[in-house]
C-alpha positions, 0 to 999 in steps of 0.5 A: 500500500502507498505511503500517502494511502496508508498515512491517509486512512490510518486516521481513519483506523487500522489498516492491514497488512495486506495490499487493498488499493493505491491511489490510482485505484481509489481514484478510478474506482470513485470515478467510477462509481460516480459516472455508474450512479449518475448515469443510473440516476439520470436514466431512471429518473429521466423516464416517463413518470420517472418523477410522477411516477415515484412517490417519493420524488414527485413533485407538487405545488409549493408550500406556498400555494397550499391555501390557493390550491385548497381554495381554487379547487372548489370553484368548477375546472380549479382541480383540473387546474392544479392536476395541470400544473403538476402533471407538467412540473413533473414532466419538465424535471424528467426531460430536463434529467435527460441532460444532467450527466455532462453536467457532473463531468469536470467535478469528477475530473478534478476529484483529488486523490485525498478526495477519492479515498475520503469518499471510498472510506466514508459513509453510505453517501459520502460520494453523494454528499462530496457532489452535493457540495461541490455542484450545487451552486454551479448545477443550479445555475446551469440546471435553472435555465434548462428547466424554466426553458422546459417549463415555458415549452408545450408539453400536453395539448399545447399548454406549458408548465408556465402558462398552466401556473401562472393560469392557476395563481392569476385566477386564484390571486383574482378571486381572492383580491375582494376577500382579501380586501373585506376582510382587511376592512374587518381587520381580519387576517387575509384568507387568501393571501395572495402567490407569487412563486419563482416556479422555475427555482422551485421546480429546480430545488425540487428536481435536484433534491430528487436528482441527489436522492437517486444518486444517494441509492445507487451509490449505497447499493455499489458499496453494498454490492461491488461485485455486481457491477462491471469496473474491475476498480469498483470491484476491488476497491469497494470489496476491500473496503466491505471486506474489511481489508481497510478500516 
């Protein structure tokens, strides 16, 4: 085992004897791992329903519009409303999923040796975590602006995620401005409050937090599993590191 590798873990705990990994192992092996878990990821959730379908992942209205959505739907077509709006929510961040792959591809070239070994001995999501906290920023920002242009793109009948909410809030704000208004002159607290919500930044957060919840998954079934996937690196590293061999 390397100098560097065995100074490094050692912090961690005992190291054996016997030969687990180099460097360059543990490098290629996270690099690995990481392009095996986001092209999973992406792959599953870009699917029809890979969102919608997922009870977990899909993605409704926001906190905010709980009150408009609660009130909108008791006047005639409000429910067919708000069944719009989050049919295309969800159907926007599975066609944007389409294209998240490249966006990961540099904070993988760039992983350090002490970032890959880090990684290799941590936790269940410690490569999830290690993306997280290196891409968010950046693929929020370059994720926002493919989503909102998903989200002003025709999906169904013509009508784009957009145009369906801001069909939704300008109706519900509409009827809730009188009753707003006569229950200020009672000095009451407004029922209706009115909604104003950046859907595109939403639907983005909503979509990444569903993007990293995937990634989370596949990277704890390949440390779970390691011989069940094809990288000869993914195989002996992570084997050794289930195995014991490096603590």
């Amino acid at each position: 085992m390397s100098t560097d590798l065995t100074s490094f873990v050692s912090s961690f705990g005992n190291v054996t004897s016997q030969e687990a990994f180099t460097n360059s192992e543990a490098i290629e092996a996270m690099k690995d791992a990481l392009v095996e878990g986001i092209t999973v990821s992406a792959s599953e959730l870009s699917t029809t329903d890979g969102y919608f379908g997922d009870s977990a992942l899909k993605i409704f209205l926001p906190e905010e519009a709980r009150v408009m959505v609660d009130n909108i739907g008791k006047i005639p077509g409000g429910q067919r409303l708000v069944d719009d709006v989050v049919l295309r929510l969800n159907r926007s961040a599975e066609e944007a999923a389409k294209d998240v792959v490249p966006i990961f591809t540099d904070v993988i070239k760039e992983m350090t040796v002490a970032d890959g070994i880090s990684i290799v001995c941590g936790g269940d999501n410690a490569a999830t975590e290690y993306l997280r906290e290196k891409t968010y920023d950046k693929l929020y920002n370059l994720y926002r602006p493919k989503m909102a242009g998903v989200l002003e793109k025709p999906l169904v009948a013509g009508i784009s995620a957009d145009k369906a909410w801001t069909t939704l809030s300008d109706k519900y704000n509409e009827i809730g401005e009188p009753v707003n208004f006569a229950a200020e002159v009672l000095g009451k607290e407004a029922p209706m409050p009115p909604v104003e919500v950046d859907l595109a930044g939403y639907a983005t957060k909503k979509a990444l937090d569903g993007l990293f919840a995937k990634i989370a998954e596949e990277e704890a079934v390949i440390r779970e599993n390691p011989l069940n996937y094809a990288s000869d690196m993914i195989q002996k590293v992570f084997g050794a590191v289930k195995a014991g061999l490096v603590n």
